[in-house]
C-alpha positions in Angstrom: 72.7 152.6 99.6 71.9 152.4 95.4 74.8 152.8 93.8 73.4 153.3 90.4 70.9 151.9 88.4 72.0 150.5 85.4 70.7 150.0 81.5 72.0 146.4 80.4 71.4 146.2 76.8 71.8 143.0 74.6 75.4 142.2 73.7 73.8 140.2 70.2 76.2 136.8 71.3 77.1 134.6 73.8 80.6 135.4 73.3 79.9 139.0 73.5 80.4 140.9 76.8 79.3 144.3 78.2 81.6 146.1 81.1 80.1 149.0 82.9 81.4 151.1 86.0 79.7 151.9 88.9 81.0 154.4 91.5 80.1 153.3 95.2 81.5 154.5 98.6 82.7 151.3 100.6 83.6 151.3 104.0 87.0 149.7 105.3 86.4 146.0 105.9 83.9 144.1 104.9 80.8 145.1 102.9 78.2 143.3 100.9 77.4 144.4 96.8 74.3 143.1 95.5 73.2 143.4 91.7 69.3 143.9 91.8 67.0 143.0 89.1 64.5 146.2 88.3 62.6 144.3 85.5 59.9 141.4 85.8 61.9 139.4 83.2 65.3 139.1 85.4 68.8 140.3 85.7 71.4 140.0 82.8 73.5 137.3 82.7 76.7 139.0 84.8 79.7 137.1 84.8 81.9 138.7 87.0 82.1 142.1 89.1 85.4 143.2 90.1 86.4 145.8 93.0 88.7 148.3 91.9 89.8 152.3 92.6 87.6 154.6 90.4 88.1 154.1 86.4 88.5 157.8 86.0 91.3 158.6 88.6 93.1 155.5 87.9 96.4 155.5 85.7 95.2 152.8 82.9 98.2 153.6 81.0 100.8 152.5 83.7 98.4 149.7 85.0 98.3 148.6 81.0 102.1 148.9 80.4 103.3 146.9 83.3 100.0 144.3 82.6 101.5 143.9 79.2 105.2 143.6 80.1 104.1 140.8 82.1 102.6 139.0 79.7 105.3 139.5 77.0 108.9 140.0 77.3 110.4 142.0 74.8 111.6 138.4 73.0 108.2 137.4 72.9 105.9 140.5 72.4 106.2 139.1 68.8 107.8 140.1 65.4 108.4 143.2 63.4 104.9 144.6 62.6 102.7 147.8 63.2 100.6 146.4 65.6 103.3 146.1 67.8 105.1 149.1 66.5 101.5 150.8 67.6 101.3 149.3 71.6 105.1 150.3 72.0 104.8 154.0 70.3 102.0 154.6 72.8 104.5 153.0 75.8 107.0 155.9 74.8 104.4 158.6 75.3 104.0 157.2 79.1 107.8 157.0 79.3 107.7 160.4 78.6 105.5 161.3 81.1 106.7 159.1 84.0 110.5 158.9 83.0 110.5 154.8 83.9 113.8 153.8 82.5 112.1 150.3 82.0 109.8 151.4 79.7 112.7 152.5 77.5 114.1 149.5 77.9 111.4 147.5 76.7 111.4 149.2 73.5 114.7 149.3 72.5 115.1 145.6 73.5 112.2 145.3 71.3 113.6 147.0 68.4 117.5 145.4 68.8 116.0 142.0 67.9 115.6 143.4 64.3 118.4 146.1 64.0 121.8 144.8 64.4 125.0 146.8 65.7 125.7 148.1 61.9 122.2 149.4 61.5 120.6 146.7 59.3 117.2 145.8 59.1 115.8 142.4 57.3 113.1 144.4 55.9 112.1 144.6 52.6 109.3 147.8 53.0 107.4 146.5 50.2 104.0 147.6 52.3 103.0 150.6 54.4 101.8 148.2 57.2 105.8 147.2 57.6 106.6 151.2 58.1 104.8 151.7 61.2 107.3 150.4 63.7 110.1 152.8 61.8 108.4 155.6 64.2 110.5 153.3 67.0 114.1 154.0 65.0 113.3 158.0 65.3 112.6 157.2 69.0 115.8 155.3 70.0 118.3 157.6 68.0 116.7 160.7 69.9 117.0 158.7 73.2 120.5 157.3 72.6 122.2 159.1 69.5 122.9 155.4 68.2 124.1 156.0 64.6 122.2 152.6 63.7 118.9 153.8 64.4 119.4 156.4 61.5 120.9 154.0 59.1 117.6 151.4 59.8 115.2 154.9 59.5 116.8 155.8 55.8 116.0 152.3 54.9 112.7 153.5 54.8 113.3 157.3 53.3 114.9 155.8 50.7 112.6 152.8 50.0 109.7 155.6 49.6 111.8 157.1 46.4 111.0 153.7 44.2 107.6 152.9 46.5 104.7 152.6 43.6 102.4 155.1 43.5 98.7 156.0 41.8 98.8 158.5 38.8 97.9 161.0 41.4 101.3 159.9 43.9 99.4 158.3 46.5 101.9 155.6 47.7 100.1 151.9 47.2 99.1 150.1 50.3 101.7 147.1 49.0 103.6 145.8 45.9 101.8 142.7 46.2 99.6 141.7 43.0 96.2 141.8 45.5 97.1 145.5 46.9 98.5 147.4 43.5 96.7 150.5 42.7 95.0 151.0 46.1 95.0 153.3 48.7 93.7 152.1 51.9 93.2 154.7 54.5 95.0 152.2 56.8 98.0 153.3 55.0 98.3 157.0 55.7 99.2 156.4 59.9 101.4 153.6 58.5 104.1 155.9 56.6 103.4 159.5 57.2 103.8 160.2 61.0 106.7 158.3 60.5 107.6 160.9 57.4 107.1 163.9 60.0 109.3 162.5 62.7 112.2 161.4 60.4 112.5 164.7 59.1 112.2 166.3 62.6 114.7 164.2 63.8 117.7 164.5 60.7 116.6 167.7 59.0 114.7 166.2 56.2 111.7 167.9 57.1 111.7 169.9 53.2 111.2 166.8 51.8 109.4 164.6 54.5 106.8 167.8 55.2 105.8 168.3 51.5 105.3 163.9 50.7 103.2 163.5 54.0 100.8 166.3 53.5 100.9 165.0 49.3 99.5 161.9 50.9 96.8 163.3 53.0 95.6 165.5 50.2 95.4 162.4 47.6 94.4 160.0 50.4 91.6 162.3 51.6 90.2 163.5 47.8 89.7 159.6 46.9 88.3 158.0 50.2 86.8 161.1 51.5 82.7 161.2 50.6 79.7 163.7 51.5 79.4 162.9 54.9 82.4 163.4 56.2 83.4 159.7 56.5 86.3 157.9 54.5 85.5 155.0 52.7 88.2 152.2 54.0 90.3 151.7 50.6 89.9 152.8 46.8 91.1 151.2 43.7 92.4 152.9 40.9 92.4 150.1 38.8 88.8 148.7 39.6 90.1 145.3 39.5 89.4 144.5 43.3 86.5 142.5 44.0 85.2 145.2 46.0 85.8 148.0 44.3 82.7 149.9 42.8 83.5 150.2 38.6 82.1 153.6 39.0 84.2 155.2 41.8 86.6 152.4 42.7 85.5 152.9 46.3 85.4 150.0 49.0 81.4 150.0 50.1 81.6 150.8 53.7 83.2 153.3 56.3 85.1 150.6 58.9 86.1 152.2 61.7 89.5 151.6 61.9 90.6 152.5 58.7 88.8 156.0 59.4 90.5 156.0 62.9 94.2 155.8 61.6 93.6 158.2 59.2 92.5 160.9 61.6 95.2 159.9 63.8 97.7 160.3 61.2 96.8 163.9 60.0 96.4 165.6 63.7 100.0 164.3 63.6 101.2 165.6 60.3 99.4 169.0 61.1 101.4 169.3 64.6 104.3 168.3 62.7 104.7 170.7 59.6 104.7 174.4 59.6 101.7 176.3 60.3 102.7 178.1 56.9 103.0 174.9 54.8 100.6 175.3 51.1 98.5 172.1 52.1 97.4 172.9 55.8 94.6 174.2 54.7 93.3 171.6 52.6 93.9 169.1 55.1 92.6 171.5 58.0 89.1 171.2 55.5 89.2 167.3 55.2 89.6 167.7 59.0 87.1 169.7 60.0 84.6 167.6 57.7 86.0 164.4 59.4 85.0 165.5 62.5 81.7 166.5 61.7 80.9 163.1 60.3 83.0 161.5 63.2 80.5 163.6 65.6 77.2 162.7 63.8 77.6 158.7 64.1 79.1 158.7 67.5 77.1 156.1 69.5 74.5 158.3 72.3 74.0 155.5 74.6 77.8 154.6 75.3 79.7 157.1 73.7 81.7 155.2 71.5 82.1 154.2 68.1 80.2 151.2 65.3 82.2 148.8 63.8 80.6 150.0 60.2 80.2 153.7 61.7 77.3 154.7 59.8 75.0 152.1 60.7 74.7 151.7 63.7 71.1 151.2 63.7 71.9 147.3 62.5 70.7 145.4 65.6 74.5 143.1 65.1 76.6 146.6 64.4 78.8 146.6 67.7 80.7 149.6 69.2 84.7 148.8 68.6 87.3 149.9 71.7 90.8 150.8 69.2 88.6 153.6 66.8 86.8 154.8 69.8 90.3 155.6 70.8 91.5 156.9 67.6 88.5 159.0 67.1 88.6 160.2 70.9 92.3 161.0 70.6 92.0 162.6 67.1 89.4 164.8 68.5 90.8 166.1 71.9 93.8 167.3 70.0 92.2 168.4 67.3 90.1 170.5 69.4 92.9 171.3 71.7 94.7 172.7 68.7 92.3 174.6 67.2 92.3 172.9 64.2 88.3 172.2 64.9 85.9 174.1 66.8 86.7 173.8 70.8 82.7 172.2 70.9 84.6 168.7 69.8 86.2 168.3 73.2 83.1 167.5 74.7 82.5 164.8 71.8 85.8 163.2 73.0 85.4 163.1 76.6 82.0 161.2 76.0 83.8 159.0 74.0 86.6 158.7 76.5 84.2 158.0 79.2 82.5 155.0 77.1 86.2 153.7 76.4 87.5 153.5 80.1 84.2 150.9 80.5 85.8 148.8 78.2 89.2 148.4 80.5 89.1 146.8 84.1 91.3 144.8 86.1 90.7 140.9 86.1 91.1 138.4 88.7 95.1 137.9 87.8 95.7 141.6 88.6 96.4 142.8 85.3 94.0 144.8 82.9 91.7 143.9 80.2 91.1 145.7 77.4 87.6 143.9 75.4 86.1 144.5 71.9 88.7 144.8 69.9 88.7 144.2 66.1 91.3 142.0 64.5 93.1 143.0 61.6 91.1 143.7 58.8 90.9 143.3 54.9 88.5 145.5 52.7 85.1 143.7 52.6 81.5 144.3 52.8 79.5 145.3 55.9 79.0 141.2 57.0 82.4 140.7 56.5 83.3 143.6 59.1 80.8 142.6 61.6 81.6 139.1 62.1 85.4 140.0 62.9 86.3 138.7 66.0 86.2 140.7 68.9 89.5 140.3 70.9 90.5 141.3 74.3 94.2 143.0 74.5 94.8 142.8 70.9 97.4 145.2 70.1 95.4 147.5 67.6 93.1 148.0 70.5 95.8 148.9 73.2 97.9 150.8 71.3 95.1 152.8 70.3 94.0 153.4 74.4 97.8 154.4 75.6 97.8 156.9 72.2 93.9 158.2 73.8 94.7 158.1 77.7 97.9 160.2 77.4 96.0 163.1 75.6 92.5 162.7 77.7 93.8 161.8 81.1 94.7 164.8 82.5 91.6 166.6 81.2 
């Protein structure tokens, strides 16, 4: 019996990898898989083929939570930072599905190494990246009524009253000399679905409704350009290297950067009140997202360019933690009526070429490949030749975030 047949496409390295699915029917006991050459010139170099239950009926995010909780203990998952904050913000949303007291448990283990019995926090805030994790303080008071959690969450709230801003208010992506005056669209996921929940969760939501949808709006009308795409920072000042002295836009759309902000406003739009004066801006910077997010989406696999716009570069490579973003961003979006119902289509294709990028390895625990590491604002070399990671944070995060919206679709 042929499974399938199978297009193998260069990866562009040697320390690149392809992983693609096959569904076959085995019998019980023993049976023999062969990989078959089609072409004259030979197979593909294949390293490895595992034998595992069907990628699109298997729970990824369990089999990834309890991978990763074996790999890290909540000691040793490592420090205070939004990557982290990111991987144990998409645990919750299993724990809410599956009610596993452990899961819990990680995460406010997690979170107890850096807020003490008083509430205090050793953090300065003096960048958006360090506000991410926050979104774990709203969690644990909800979960346990702790009175600390709060007092670590104001820290925040009340840092954001000095934070420095552009002329316009758009909060800067750090007080450091080599961030002042920019907005990164990083930033936006980093603060403002933290804003949202904070106000939810102690009736501040006057205030926290009206600075997250501010951010957005300024955010949006800066890095947003004519094809829907954001730009990944922007400079008031022009003094970055990168900055065009024209615009004082960054010169390419990275993916990331576009994936957190699309993240960040299907949060803040199922957050604030459908009657709020902004939703509709933002529901247009939406809607023209999308359309750009659409129009570079990758045809062969689904998925998502590293620089999205030019994919056509034969060493552009499709990245696993945007395709997420993008796939999550438009299943809700769509789900919500905030775009047209078409866009749910778009994000099961991509959701389909994400689940080939996870697979269970010889130890019994998953794998989660092509997955950018954190990232500066350069130029589109600079981007490209990131390294590609497997079960880097920003990349897992992003899946658990994507799988809990698209699983049960």
């Amino acid at each position: 019996m042929v499974a399938d047949d199978l297009a193998l496409g260069p990866t562009g390295s040697w320390s690149g990898w392809q992983t693609k699915n096959v569904t076959a029917e085995l019998k019980a006991g023993t049976n023999a898989v062969r990989a078959t050459s089609a072409g004259a010139a030979g197979g593909p170099n294949l390293d490895s083929l595992t034998v595992g239950e069907d990628a699109s009926t298997a729970d990824w995010s369990i089999a990834m939570i309890e991978s990763t909780m074996a790999r890290y203990s909540p000691s040793a998952i490592g420090g205070w930072s939004y990557p982290v904050g990111l991987y144990l913000y998409g645990q919750y949303l299993v724990y809410q599905r599956t009610h596993d007291a452990r899961y819990l448990s990680y995460i406010k283990s997690y979170v107890d190494r850096f807020v003490d019995s008083g509430g205090n926090i050793g953090q300065n805030f003096n960048n958006l990246d360090s506000m991410q994790a926050g979104r774990l303080l709203n969690i644990l008071h909800h979960e346990t009524g702790q009175a600390r959690y709060q007092k670590a969450a104001k820290k925040i709230r009340d840092r954001l009253t000095t934070y420095p801003r552009t002329s316009d208010g758009g909060f800067w992506h750090s007080t450091s000399d080599s961030r002042r005056s920019q907005l990164w669209a990083d930033g936006v996921y980093m603060v403002n679905p933290f804003l949202v929940e904070y106000g939810k969760e102690f009736g501040d939501s006057a205030y926290t409704s009206n600075e997250a949808t501010s951010q957005l709006a300024v955010y949006g009308s800066h890095l947003q350009v004519a094809n829907g795409l954001l730009r990944h920072a922007w400079d008031e000042s022009r003094d970055a290297s990168w900055s065009d002295p024209g615009t004082g836009l960054a010169p390419e759309h990275w993916c990331r950067a576009i994936g957190w902000y699309a993240m960040a406003i299907v949060n803040v739009l199922d957050a604030v009140p459908a009657g709020h004066p902004r939703r509709a801006q933002l529901l247009t910077v939406l809607r023209k997202l999308a359309a750009g997010i659409e129009t570079y989406q990758d045809q062969a696999t689904g998925r998502w360019f590293q620089v999205v716009d030019k994919g056509a570069h034969g060493d552009n490579w499709t990245e696993t933690s945007c395709s997420s973003m993008f796939t999550f961003a438009l299943s809700r979006s769509a789900q919500q009526g905030y775009v047209d119902a078409h866009y749910a289509q778009v994000a099961q294709r991509g959701y389909q070429g994400v689940l080939e990028k996870i697979s269970t390895g010889g130890d019994g625990l998953t794998h989660l490949t092509d997955i950018s590491i954190g990232t500066n604002v350069g130029n589109y070399s600079y981007y490209i030749n990131r390294d590609r990671k497997t079960n880097d944070f920003h990349g897992l995060g992003a899946f658990l975030i994507m799988n809990e919206q698209l699983r049960a679709r």
